[in-house]
C-alpha positions as CSV (number, residue, x, y, z in Angstrom):
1,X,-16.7,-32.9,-14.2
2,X,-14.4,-34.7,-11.8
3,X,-14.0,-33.5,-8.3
4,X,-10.3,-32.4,-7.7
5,X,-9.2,-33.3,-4.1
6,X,-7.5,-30.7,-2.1
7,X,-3.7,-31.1,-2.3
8,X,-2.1,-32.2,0.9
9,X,-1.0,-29.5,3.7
10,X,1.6,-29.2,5.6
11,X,0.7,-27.6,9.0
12,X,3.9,-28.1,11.4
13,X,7.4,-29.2,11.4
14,X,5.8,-32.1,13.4
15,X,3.7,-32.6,10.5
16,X,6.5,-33.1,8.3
17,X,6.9,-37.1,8.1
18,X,3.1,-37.4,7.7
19,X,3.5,-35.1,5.0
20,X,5.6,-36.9,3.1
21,X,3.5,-40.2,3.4
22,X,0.7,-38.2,1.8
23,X,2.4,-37.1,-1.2
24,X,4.1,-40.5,-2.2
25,X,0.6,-41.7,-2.4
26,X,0.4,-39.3,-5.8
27,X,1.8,-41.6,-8.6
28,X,4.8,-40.5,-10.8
29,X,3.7,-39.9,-14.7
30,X,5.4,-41.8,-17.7
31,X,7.1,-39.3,-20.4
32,X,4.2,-40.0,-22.8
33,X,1.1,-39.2,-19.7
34,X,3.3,-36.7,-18.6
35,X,3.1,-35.2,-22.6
36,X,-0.6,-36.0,-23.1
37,X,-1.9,-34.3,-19.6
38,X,0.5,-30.6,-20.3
39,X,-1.5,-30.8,-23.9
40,X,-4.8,-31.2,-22.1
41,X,-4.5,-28.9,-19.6
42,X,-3.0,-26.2,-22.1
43,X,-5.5,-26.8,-24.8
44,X,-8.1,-27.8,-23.1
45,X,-8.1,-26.1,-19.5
46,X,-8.5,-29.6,-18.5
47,X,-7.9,-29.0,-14.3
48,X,-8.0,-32.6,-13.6
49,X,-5.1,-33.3,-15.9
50,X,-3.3,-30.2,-14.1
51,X,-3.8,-31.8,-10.5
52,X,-2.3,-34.8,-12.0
53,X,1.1,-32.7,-13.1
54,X,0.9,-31.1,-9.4
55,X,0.6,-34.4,-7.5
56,X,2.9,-35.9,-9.5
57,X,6.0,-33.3,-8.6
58,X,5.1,-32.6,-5.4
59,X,8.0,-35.1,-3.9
60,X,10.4,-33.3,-6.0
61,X,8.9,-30.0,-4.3
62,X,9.4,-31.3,-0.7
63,X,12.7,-32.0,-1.7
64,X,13.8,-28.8,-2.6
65,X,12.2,-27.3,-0.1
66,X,13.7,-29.2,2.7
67,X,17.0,-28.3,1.2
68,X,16.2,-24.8,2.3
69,X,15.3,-25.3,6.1
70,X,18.5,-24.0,7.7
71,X,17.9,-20.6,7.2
72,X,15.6,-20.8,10.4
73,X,12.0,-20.5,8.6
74,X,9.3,-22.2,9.1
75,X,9.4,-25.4,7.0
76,X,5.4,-25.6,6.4
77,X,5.9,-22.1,4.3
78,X,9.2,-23.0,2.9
79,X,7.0,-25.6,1.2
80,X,4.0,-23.8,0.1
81,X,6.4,-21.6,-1.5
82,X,7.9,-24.5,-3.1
83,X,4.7,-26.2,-4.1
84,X,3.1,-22.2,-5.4
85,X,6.5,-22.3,-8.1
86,X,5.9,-25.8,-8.8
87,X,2.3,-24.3,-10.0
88,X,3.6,-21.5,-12.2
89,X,5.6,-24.4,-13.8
90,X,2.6,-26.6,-14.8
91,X,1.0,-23.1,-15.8
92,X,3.7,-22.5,-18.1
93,X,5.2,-26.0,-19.2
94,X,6.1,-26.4,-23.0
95,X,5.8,-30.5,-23.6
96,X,6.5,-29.8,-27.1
97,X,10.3,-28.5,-26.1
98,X,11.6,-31.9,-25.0
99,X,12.4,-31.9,-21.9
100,X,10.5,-33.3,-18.7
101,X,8.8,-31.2,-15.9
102,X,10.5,-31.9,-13.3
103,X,13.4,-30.5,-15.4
104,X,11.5,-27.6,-16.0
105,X,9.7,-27.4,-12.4
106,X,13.3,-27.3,-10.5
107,X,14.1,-23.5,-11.5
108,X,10.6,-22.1,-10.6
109,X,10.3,-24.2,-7.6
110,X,13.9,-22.7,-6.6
111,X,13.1,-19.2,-7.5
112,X,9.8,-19.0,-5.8
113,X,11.5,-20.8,-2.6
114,X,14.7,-18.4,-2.6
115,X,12.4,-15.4,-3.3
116,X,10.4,-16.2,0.2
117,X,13.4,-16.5,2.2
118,X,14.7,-13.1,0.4
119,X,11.5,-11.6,1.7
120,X,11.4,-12.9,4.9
121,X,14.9,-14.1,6.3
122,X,15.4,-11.1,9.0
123,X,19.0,-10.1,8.2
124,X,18.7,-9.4,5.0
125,X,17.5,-6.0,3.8
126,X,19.7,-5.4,0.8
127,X,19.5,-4.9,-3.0
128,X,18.5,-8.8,-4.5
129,X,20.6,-8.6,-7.6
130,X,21.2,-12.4,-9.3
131,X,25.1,-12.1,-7.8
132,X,24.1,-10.8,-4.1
133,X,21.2,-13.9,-4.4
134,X,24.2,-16.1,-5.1
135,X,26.3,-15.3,-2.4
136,X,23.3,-15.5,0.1
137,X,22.8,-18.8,-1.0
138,X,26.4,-20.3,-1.9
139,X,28.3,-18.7,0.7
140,X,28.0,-21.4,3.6
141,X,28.4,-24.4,0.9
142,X,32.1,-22.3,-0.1
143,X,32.7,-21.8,3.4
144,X,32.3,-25.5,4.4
145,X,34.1,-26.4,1.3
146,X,37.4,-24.4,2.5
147,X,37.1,-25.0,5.9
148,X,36.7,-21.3,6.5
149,X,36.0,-20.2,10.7
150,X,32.3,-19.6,11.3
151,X,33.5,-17.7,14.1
152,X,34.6,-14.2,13.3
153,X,35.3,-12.3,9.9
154,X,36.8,-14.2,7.3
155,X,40.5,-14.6,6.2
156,X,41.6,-12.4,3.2
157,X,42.5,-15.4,1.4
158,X,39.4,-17.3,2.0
159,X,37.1,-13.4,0.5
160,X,39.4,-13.4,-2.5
161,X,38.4,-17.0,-3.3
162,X,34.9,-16.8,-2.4
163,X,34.6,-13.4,-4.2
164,X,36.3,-15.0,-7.8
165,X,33.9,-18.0,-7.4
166,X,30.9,-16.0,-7.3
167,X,32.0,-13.2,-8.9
168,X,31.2,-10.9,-6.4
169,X,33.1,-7.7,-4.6
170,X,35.4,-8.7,-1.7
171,X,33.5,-6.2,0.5
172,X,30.3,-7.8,-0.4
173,X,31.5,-11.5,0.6
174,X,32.4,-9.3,3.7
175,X,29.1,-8.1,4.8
176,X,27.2,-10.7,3.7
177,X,28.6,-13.2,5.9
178,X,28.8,-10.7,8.9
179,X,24.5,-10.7,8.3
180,X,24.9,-14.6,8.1
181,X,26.8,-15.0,11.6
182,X,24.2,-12.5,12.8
183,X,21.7,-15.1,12.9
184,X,22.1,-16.4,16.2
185,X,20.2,-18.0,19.0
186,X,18.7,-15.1,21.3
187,X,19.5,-18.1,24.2
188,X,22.8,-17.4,24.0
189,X,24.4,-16.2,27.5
190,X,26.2,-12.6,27.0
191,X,28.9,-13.6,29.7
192,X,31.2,-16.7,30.9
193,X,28.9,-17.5,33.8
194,X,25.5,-19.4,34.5
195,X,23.7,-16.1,35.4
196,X,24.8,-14.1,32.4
197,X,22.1,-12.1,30.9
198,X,21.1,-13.7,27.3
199,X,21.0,-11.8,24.1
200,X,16.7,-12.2,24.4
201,X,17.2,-9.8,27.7
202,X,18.7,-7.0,26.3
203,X,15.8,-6.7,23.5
204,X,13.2,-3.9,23.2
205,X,9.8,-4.3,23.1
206,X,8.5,-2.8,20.3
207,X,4.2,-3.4,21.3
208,X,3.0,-0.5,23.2
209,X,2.7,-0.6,26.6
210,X,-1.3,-1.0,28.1
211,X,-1.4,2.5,29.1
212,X,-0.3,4.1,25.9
213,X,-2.6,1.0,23.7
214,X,-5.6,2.2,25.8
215,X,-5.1,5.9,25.4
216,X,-4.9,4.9,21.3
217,X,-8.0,3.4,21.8
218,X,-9.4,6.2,23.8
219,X,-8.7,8.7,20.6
220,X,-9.6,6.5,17.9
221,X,-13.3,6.4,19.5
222,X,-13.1,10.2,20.0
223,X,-12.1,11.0,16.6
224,X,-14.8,8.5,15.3
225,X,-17.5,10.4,17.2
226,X,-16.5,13.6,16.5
227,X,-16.3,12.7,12.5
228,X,-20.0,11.2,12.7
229,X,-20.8,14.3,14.7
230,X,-19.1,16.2,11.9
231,X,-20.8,14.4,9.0
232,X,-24.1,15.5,10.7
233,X,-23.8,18.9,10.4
234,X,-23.0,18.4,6.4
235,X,-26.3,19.1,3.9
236,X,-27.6,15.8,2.4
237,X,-26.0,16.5,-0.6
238,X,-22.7,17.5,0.6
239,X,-22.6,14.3,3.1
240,X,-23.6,12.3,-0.1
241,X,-20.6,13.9,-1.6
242,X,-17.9,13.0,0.7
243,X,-19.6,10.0,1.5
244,X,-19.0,8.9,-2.5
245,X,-15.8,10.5,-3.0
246,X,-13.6,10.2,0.4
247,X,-15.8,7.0,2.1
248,X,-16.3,4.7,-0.2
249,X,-14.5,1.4,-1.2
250,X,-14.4,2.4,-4.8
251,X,-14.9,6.3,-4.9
252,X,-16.5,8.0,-7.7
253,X,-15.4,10.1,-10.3
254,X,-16.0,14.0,-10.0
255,X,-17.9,13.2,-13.7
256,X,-20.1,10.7,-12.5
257,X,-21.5,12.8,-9.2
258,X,-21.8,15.6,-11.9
259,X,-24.3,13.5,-14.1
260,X,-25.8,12.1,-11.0
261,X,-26.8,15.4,-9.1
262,X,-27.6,17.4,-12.2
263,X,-24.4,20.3,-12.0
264,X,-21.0,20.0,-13.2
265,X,-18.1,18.8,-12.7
266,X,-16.6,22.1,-10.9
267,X,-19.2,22.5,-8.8
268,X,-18.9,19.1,-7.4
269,X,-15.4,19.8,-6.7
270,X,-16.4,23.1,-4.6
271,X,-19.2,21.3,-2.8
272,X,-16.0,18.6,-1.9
273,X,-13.7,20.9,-0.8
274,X,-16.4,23.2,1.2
275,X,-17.6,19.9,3.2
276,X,-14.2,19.1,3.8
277,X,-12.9,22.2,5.5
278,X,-16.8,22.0,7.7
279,X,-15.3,18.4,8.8
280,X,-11.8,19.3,10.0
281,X,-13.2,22.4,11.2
282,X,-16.0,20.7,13.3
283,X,-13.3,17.7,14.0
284,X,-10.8,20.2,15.5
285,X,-13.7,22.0,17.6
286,X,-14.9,19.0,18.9
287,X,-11.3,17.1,20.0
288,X,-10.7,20.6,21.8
289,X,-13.4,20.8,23.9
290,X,-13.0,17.5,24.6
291,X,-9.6,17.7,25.9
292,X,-10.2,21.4,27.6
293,X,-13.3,18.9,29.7
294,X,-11.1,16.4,30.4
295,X,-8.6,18.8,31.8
296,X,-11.0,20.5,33.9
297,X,-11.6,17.4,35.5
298,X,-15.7,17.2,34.2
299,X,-15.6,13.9,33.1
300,X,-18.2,12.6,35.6
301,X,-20.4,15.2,34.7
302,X,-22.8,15.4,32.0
303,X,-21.1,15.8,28.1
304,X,-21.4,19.0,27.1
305,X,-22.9,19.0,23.2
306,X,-20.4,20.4,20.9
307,X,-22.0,24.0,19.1
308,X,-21.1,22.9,15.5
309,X,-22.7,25.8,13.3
310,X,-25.2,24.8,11.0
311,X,-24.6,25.6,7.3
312,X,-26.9,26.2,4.4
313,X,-27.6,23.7,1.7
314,X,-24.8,24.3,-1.3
């Protein structure tokens, strides 16, 4: 079997000329190629004939993609995105219907490129309905085309004639492009003069500050200790127990611990739930004293041992 290369990645937006050196390397397919490799890789799971369809389209890809790149993302995942539909349109491509792939590519590679920027553009956190995906993405093309103010709401006359060419509520146009002049440049000065705060200035930070990130820290570890410290005071078969049930990556069923220690299904359930309350009992214990020390002001002395009681085998 051939080796496939690795396709070509895109790392930067400096990277972006060098990128599109690489790719118009790939040759373009003739109708009849184009037919003969969608048949092989369909039939056949030929994945060599696949990389041919890819490479081939990946100019047309970059294209699209690059169409996209004022909505302030970063152009490297504008065109993964791009080249992840052209994929899905190799994946599902019907040579017997006619028509070329590239034809066929354009709609997936548009939909999986408009669905990123859906997902990620920051202003946007509304319903994605086919007619509000529209406006989002016609709305500066009708503004440009009427001359409309990119300053400020829009004229009534200039909503009712982007809301009939769309076919979208007036009140929609409306919001959607207040989100749209929202994205600005957090560089921007607040005021007329050259020490104006900018808009970056006035932000929150939303990271914790070090004293609050190391006090997190602080209570994770305690908690971890005092549910190890917990565990150990469980029977082995309990500790297996909620080991397999609450611990595990893929839990067991209370059916399969039933056949596996011999009792039935209840009982495992009762042996759960017993070890449980024992754990949030002997957690809570344990985080108490540990504060009730800490307030006393004993933490240079030695740690007192926590007197967890010690139950019976269930």
């Amino acid at each position: 079997m051939p080796i496939i290369a690795a396709l070509p990645s895109l790392s930067s937006r400096d990277g972006l000329s060098r990128y599109l050196t690489e790719i118009r390397k790939f040759p373009l397919l003739e109708a009849s190629e184009e037919v003969a490799y969608a048949r092989s890789w369909r039939d056949h799971g030929d994945r060599q004939a696949a990389y041919r369809l890819v490479t081939s389209h990946l100019r047309l890809a970059a294209k699209i993609a690059i169409s996209y790149r004022h909505y302030g993302l970063p152009i490297a995942d504008i065109v993964s995105e791009a080249n992840l539909g052209l994929m899905q349109a190799v994946k599902r491509f019907e040579p017997e219907r006619g028509f070329r792939l590239a034809t066929y590519a354009m709609w997936w590679i548009k939909a999986s490129v408009q669905e990123y920027i859906l997902r990620s553009w920051s202003l946007v956190r509304m319903g994605t309905t086919p007619a509000q995906k529209k406006l989002f993405f016609k709305l500066r093309q009708l503004k440009t085309r009427i001359a409309a103010a990119d300053e400020g709401d829009l004229r009534p006359e200039h909503v009712n004639y982007i809301s009939k060419q769309l076919r979208v509520s007036p009140p929609d146009v409306i919001e959607m492009n207040r989100r749209l002049r929202g994205d600005h440049s957090l560089n921007v000065a607040i005021g007329d003069t050259e020490a104006s705060e900018e808009w970056q200035d006035r932000l929150i930070d939303p990271t914790p500050d070090p004293e609050s990130r190391l006090s997190e820290i602080d209570d994770y570890h305690r908690r971890q200790v005092a549910l190890t410290e917990a565990l150990n005071t469980l029977s082995a078969r309990q500790r297996a127990i909620v080991e397999a049930r609450l611990l595990a990556d893929e839990p067991k069923t209370l059916d399969e611990l039933a056949r596996e220690h011999g009792v039935s299904r209840e009982r495992i359930r009762q042996i759960e739930g017993r070890a449980v309350e024992l754990i949030r009992s002997a957690v809570q214990a344990r985080i108490a004293d540990t504060q009730a020390r800490s307030t006393a002001g004993l933490k240079g002395k030695p740690s007192l041992q926590p007197k967890f009681p010690r139950y019976a085998r269930s």
